[in-house]
PLY file of the C-alpha trace (Angstrom):
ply
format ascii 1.0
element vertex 519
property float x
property float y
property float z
element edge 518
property int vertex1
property int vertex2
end_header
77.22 95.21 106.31
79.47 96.83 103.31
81.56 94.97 101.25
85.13 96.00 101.37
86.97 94.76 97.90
89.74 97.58 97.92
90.03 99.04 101.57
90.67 102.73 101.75
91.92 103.09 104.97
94.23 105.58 104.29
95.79 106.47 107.70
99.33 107.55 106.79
99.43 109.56 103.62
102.76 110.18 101.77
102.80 113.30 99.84
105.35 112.84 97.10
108.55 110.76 97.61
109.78 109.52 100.77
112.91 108.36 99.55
115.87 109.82 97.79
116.86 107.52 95.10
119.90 108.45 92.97
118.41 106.09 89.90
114.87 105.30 89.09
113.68 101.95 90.50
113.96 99.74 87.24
110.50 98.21 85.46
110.15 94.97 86.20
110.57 92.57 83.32
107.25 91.58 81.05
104.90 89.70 83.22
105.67 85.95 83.09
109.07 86.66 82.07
111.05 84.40 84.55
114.68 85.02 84.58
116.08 82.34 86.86
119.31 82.76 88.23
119.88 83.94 92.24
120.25 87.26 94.08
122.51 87.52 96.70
122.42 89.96 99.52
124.43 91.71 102.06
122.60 91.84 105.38
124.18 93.75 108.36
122.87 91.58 111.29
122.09 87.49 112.25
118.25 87.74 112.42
117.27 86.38 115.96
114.48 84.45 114.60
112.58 84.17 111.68
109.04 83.80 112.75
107.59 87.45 111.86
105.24 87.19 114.83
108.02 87.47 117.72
110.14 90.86 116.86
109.85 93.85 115.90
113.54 94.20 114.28
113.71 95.00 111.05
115.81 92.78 110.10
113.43 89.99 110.72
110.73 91.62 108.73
112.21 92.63 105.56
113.72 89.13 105.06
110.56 87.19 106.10
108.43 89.71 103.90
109.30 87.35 101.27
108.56 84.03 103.08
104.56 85.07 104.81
101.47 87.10 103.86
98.72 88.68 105.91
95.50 88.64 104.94
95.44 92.41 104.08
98.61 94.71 102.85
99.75 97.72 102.59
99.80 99.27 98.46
102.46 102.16 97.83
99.62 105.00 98.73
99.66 102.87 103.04
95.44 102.09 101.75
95.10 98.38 103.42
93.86 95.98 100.52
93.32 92.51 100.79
95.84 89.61 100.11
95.06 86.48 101.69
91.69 87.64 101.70
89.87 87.90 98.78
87.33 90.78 100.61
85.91 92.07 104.13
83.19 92.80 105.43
82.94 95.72 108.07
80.07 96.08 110.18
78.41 99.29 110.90
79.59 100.06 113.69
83.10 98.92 112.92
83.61 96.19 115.88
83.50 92.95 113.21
85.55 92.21 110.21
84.75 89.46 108.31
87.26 87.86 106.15
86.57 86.12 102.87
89.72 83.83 102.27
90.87 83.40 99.20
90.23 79.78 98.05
93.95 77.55 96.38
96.38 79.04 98.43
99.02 76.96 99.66
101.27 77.06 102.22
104.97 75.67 101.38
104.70 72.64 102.60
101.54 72.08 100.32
98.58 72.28 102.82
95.86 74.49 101.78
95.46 77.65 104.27
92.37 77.57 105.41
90.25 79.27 108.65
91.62 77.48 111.04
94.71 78.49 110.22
94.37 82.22 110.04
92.60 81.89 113.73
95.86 80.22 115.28
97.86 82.40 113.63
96.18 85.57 114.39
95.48 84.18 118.33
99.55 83.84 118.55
100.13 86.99 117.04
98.08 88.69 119.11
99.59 87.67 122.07
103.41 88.52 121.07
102.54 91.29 119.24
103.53 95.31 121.23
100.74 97.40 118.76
98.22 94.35 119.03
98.41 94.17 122.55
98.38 97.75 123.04
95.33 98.45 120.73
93.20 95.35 120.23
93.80 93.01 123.72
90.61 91.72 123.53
89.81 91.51 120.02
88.51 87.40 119.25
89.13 85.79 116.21
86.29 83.21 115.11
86.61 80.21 112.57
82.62 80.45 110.53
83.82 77.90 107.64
86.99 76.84 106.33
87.07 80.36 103.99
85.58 82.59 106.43
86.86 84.15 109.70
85.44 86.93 111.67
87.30 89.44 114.12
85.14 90.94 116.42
86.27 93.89 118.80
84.74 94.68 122.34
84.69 98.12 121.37
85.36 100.47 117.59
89.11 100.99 117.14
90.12 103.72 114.84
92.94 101.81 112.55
92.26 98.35 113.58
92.52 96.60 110.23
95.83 98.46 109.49
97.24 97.04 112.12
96.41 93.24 110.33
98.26 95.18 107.63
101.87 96.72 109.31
104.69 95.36 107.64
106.15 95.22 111.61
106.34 92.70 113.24
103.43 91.19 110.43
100.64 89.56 111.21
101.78 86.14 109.58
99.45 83.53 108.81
101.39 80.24 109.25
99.34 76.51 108.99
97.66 75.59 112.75
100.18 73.05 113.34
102.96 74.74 113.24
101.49 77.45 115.37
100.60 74.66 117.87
103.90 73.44 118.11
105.85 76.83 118.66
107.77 76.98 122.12
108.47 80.15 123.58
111.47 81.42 121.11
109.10 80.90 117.80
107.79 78.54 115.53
110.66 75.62 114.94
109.55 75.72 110.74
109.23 78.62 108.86
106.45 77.65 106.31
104.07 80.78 104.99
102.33 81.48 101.47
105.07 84.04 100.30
106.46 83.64 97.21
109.82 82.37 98.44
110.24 79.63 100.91
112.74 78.68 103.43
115.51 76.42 102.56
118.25 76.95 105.26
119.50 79.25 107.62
123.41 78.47 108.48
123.88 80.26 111.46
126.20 83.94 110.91
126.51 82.55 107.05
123.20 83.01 105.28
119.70 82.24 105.16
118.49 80.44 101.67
114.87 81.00 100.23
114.11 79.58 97.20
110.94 80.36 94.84
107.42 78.78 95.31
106.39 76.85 92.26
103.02 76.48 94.00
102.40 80.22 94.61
99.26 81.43 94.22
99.42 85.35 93.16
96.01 87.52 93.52
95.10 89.33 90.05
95.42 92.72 89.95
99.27 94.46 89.55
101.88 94.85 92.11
101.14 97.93 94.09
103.56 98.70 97.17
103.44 95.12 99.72
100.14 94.29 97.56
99.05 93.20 94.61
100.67 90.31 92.23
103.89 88.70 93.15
106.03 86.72 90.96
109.79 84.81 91.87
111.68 86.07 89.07
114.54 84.28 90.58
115.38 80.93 91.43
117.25 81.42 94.76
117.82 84.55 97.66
120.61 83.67 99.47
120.97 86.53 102.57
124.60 86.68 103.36
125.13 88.18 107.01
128.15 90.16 106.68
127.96 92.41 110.10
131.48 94.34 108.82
130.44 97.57 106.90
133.37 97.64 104.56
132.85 93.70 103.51
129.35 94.43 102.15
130.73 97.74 100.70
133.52 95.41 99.09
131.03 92.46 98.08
128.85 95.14 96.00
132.09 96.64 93.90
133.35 93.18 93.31
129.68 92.06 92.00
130.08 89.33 95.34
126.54 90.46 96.26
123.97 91.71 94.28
122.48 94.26 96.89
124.08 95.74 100.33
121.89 96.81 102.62
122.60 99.72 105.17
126.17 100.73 103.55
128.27 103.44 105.41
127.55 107.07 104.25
131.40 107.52 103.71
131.26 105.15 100.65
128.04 107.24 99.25
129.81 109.25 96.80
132.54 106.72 95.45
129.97 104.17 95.02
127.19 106.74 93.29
130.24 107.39 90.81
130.40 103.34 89.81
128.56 103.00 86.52
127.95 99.73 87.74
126.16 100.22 90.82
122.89 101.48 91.69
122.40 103.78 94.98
119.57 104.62 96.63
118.74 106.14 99.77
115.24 105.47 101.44
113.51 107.35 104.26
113.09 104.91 106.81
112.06 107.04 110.12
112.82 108.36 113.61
115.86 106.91 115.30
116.80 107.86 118.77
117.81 106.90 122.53
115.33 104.43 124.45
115.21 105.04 128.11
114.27 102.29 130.74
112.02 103.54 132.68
110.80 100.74 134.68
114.30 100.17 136.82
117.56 102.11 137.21
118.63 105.56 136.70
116.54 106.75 134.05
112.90 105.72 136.09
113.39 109.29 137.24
112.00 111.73 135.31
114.26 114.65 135.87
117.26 112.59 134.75
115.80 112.07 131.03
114.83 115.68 130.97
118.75 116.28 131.79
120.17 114.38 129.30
117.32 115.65 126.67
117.93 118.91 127.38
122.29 118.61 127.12
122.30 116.73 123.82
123.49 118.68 121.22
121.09 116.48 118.27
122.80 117.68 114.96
126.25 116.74 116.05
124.91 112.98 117.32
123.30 112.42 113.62
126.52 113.97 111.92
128.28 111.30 113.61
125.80 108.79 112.70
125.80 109.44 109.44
128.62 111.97 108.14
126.68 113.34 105.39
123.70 115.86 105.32
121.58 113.76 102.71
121.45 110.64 104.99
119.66 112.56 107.99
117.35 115.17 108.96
116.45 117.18 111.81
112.57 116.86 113.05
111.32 117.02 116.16
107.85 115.26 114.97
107.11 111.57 116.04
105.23 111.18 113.17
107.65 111.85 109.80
107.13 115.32 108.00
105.34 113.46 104.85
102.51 112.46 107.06
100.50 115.35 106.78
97.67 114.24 108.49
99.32 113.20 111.44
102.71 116.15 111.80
102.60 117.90 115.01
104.48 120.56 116.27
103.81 120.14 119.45
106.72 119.57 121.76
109.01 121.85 119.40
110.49 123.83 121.77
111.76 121.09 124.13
114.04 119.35 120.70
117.80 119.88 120.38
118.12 122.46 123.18
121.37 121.98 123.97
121.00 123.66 126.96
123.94 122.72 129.22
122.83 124.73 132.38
119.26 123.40 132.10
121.06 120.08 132.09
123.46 120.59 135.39
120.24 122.04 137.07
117.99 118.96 136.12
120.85 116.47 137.33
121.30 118.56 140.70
116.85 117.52 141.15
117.49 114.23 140.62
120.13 113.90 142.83
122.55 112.24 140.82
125.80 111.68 142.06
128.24 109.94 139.59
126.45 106.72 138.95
127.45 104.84 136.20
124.42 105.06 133.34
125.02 101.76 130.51
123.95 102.47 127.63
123.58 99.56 124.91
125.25 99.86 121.52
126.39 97.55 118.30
128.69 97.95 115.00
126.40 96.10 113.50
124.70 99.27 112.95
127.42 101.56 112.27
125.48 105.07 113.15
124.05 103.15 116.46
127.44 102.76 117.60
128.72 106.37 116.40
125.92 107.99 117.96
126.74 106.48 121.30
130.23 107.65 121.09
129.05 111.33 120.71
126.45 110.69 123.52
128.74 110.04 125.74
131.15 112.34 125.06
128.53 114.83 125.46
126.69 114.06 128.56
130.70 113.76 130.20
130.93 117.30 129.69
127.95 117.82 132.44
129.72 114.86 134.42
128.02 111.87 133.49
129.45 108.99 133.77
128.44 106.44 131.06
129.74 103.20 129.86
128.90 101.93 126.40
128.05 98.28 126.50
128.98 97.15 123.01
127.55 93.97 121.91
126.12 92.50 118.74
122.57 92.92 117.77
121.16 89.89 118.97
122.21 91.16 122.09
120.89 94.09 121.89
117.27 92.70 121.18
117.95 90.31 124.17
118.94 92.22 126.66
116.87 95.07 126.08
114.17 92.98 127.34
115.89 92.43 130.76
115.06 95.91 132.96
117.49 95.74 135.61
120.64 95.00 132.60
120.78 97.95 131.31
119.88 101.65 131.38
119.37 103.20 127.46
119.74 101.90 124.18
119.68 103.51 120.50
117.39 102.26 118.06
115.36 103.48 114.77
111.67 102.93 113.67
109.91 102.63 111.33
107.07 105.01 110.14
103.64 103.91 111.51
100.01 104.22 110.05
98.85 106.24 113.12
100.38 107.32 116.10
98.69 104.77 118.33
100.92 102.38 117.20
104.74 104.10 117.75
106.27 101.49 119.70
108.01 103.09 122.70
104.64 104.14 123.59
103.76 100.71 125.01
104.01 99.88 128.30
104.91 95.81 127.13
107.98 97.52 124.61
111.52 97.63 125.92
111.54 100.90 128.29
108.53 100.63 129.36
106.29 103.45 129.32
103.53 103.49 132.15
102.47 107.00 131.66
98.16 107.42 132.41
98.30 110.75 130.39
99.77 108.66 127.69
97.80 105.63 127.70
94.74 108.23 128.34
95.71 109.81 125.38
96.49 106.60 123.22
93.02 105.22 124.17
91.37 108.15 122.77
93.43 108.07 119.80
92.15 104.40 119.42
88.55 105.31 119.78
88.09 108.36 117.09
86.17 108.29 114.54
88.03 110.25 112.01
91.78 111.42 111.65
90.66 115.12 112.11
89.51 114.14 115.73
92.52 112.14 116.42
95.10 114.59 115.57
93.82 116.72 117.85
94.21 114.34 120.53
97.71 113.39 118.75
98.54 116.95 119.35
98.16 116.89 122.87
100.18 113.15 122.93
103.32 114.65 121.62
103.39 117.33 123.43
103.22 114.68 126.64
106.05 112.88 125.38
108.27 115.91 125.06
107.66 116.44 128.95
107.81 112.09 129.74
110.15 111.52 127.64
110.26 107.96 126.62
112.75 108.50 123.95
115.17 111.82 123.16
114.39 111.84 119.00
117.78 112.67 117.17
115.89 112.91 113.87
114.85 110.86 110.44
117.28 108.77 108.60
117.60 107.59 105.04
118.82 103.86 104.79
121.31 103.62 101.64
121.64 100.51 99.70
124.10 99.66 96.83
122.86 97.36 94.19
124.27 95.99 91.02
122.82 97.80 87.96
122.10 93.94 86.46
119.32 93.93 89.28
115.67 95.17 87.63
112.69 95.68 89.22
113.39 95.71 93.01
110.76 98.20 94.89
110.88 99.65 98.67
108.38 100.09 100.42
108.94 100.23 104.47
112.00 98.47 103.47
112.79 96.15 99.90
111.01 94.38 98.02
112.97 91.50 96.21
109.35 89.59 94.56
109.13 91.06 90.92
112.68 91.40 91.08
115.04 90.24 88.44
119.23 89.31 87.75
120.23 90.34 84.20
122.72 88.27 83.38
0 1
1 2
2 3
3 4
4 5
5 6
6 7
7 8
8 9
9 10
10 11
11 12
12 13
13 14
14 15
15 16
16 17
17 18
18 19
19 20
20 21
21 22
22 23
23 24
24 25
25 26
26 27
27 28
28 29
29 30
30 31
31 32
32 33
33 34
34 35
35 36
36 37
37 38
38 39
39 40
40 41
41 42
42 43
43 44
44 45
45 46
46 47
47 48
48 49
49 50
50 51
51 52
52 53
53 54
54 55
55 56
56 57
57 58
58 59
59 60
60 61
61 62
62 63
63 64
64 65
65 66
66 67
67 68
68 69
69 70
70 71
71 72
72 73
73 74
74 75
75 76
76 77
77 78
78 79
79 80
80 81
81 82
82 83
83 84
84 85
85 86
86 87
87 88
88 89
89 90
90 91
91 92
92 93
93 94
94 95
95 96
96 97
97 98
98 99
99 100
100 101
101 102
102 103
103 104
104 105
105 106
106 107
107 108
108 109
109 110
110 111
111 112
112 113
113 114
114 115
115 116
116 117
117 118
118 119
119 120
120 121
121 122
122 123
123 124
124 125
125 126
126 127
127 128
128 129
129 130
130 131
131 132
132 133
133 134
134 135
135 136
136 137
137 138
138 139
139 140
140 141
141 142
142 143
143 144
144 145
145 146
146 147
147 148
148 149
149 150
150 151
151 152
152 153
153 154
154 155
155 156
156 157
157 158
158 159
159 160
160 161
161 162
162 163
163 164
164 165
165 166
166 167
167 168
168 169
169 170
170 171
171 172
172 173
173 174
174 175
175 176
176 177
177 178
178 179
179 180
180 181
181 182
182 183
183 184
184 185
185 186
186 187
187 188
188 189
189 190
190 191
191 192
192 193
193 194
194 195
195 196
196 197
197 198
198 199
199 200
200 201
201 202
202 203
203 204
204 205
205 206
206 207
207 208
208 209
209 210
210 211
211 212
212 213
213 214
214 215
215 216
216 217
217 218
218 219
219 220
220 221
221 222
222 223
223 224
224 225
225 226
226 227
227 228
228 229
229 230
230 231
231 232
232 233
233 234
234 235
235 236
236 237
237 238
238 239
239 240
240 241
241 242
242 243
243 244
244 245
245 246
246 247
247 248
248 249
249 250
250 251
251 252
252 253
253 254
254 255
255 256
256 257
257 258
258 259
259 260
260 261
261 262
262 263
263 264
264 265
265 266
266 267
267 268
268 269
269 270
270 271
271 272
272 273
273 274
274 275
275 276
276 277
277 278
278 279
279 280
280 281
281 282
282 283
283 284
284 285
285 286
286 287
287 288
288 289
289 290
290 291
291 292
292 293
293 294
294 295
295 296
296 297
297 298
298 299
299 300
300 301
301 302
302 303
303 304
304 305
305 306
306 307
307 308
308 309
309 310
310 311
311 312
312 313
313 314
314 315
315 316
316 317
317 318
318 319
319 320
320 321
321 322
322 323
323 324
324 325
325 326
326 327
327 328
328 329
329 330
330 331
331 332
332 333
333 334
334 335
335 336
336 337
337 338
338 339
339 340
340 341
341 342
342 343
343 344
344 345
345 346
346 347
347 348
348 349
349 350
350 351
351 352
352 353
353 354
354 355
355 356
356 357
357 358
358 359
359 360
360 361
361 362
362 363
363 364
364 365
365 366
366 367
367 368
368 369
369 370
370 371
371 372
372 373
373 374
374 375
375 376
376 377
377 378
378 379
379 380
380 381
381 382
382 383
383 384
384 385
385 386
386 387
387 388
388 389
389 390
390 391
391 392
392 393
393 394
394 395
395 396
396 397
397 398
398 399
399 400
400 401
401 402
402 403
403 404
404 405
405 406
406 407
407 408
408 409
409 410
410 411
411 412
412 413
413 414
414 415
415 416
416 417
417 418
418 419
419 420
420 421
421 422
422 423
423 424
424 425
425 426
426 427
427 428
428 429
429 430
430 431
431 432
432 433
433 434
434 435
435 436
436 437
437 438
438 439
439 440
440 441
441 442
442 443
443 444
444 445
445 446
446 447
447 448
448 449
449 450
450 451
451 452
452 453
453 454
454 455
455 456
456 457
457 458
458 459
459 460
460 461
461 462
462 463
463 464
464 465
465 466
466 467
467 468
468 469
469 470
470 471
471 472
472 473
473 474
474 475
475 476
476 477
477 478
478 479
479 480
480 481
481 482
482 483
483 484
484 485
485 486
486 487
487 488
488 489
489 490
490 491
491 492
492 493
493 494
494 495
495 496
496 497
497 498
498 499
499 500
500 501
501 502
502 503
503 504
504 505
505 506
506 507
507 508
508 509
509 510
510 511
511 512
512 513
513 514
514 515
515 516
516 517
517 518
């Protein structure tokens, strides 16, 4: 077997920056330097849970980021490196992982993690879990001592460890008993290694973390999700403030320390406040789910119709007013992921092709029929983009109704088939292409496509990235003709943050360990 200290699995390459950040992130203060104090932050949506295992909403894993760990990570380069694991071992043939646990770490309540812990953990998160269910069903997860655990796989996967490593919907390890006692909503306590714990969690006020004397850091530097992790601050306190303008407000007034996902109309007053920090961060695709297991939109033809009338560069003007915050790209992997961009499918993106449209509609048959379509303001481009959409598709006579809800509705009724017939959404970038979300037949839409679960499994079972992207190549260009989703493009989240606030990184999302208040 071969040792794995550092793991270069290095499925998703990023070529220079993927953000655009208007000031440098700031150097975190001297190592050991503690400065105390609390951040407060501006979150646009009520979590629906806080166990990391059961969503895969962002804004469930960027907050509990700080509260779990997985026993490998992600550094700044996407190469998987251990965390709660202090090495691997991979087996020749690549079907068994064994995992060296680091020995001292503590979970929050003061129990040492140990195997059995990272077994239950990984057992439930393989069950909830869209990607783990999707690529590794079968995988087993073995207890050998209390510091050693070994995955074994029925068969090689190409990018199984990374997926121990995605920063979605994470692979938290939580103790056994807590796992043991989750009902079918979660876990009931939210106890991990992080270096933050949970405090409190006042329901549409704020959830309260506060820092981990006990943590136990690794030893080599902070590097991306990896790498050493220090509480420079006492106390996170995430204020959910679902109005746009408040958080906008709560930043200039010094309220909040950091707003996330502020409205591009406040970009260029806010960039001009010497006081305030903006920075805008590629966070990926965003674009209109279909359901495709009941309703209107099981039938082919009709998603081709409405793909083929949208006109795409109007919906993410809408969305988000200003050029800098969007981009055009047919590709369901991000430009920056050279190994991985396609261009298959080009020709069937932002048609706008109204005749196509009416012709598609008279195949399917459609006759009026009301088409709901989920949307929120608690994502202000979600809900602006739905506005356009269906002012659009009215213009070829369809008749949609925007269900506006908040977006803990959203998440739940998504779920529910026969409630509903689209919904917008974003996503995050992925390590490989086997792993985009709306792929998976378990995922909210519902994609039960053989030439795309054909073409997923062989994905899965390359060898190298060379032999995948050519099989990736022939996957997009499926999904341009299925059409689980209609892409509009890539979109840059943009934050506002007080210029008192040092060190904060991003990284799929923030990073608020090795993050400092000046006072």
């Amino acid at each position: 077997m071969k040792k794995l200290i550092m793991i270069f699995l290095c499925l998703f390459v990023i070529v220079g920056c993927s953000s655009k950040t208007d000031t440098k992130q700031s150097e975190p203060p001297k190592t050991g330097k503690i400065s105390g104090g609390e951040l407060n932050v501006a979150i646009n949506a009520q979590p629906t849970t806080l166990d990391a295992h059961m969503t895969t909403a962002t804004t469930v894993s960027h907050l509990t980021r700080h509260i779990y760990e997985q026993l490998v990570a992600l550094n700044s380069s996407f190469k998987v490196v251990p965390m709660l694991a202090e090495s691997i071992d991979e087996s020749e043939d690549g079907k068994t992982f064994t995992f060296h646990l680091r020995k001292g770490v503590k979970f929050h309540n003061g129990k040492e993690m140990k195997a059995e812990d990272v077994v239950a953990s990984l057992n439930k998160w393989k069950g909830i879990s869209t990607k783990a269910k999707a690529a590794i069903p079968d995988a087993t997860f073995e207890v050998i001592d209390d510091y050693t655990v070994v995955m074994k796989l029925p068969n090689y996967i190409f990018g199984a460890l990374a997926l121990l490593a995605d920063a979605s919907q994470m692979a938290a390890i939580m103790p056994k008993e807590v796992v043991e006692s989750a009902d079918p909503t979660g876990v009931t306590e939210y106890i991990g290694t992080g270096p933050f714990k949970f405090v409190d969690w006042k329901q549409d006020q704020y959830i309260h973390l506060t820092k981990y004397e006990d943590y136990s850091p690794v030893d080599y530097p902070a590097d991306g999700l990896s790498g050493k992790k220090e509480a420079l601050v006492n106390d996170i306190y995430f204020h959910v403030v679902t109005d746009s303008s408040t958080r906008v407000a709560g930043v200039q007034t010094g309220q909040y320390d950091i707003g996330l996902l502020l409205p591009p109309d406040n970009y260029e007053m806010l960039k001009s406040n010497p006081n305030i920090e903006t920075i805008l961060d590629l966070s990926g695709p965003t674009g209109l789910i279909y359901n495709k297991q009941e309703r209107i939109f099981s039938d082919q033809k009709m998603r081709q119709a409405v793909n083929a009338a949208l006109d795409l560069e109007s919906i993410m003007m809408a969305g988000f007013s200003n050029e800098n915050f969007f981009r055009l790209d047919h590709g369901h992997t991000v430009i920056e992921q050279k190994e991985w961009y396609s261009e298959a499918g080009k020709d069937r993106y932002n048609t706008h092709d109204l005749e196509k449209a009416k012709e598609l509609l008279k195949e399917a048959g459609y006759n009026g029929e009301e088409i709901k379509i989920l949307a929120t303001r608690d994502f202000d481009y979600m809900y602006n983009t739905a506005v356009v959409i269906k002012e659009q598709l009215g213009k070829i006579g369809v008749n949609v109704k925007l269900e506006v809800v908040d977006w803990a509705t959203v998440l739940e009724t998504r779920a529910k088939p026969s409630e509903y017939d689209a919904f917008i959404t974003a996503f995050p970038k992925v390590l490989s292409p086997a792993q985009i979300l709306y792929l998976g037949s378990a995922w909210p839409g519902w994609t039960n496509d053989p030439q795309i679960t054909e073409l997923t499994a062989q994905i899965n079972s390359s060898k190298t990235t060379e032999e995948a992207k050519v099989v990736w190549d022939k996957l997009q260009d499926r999904i341009y003709d299925y059409l689980p989703i209609t892409k509009f493009g890539d979109y840059y989240d943009f934050y506002g943050m007080s210029n008192k606030v040092k060190g904060i990184t991003f990284l799929e999302g923030y990073i608020l360990w090795n993050t400092s208040k000046s006072e």
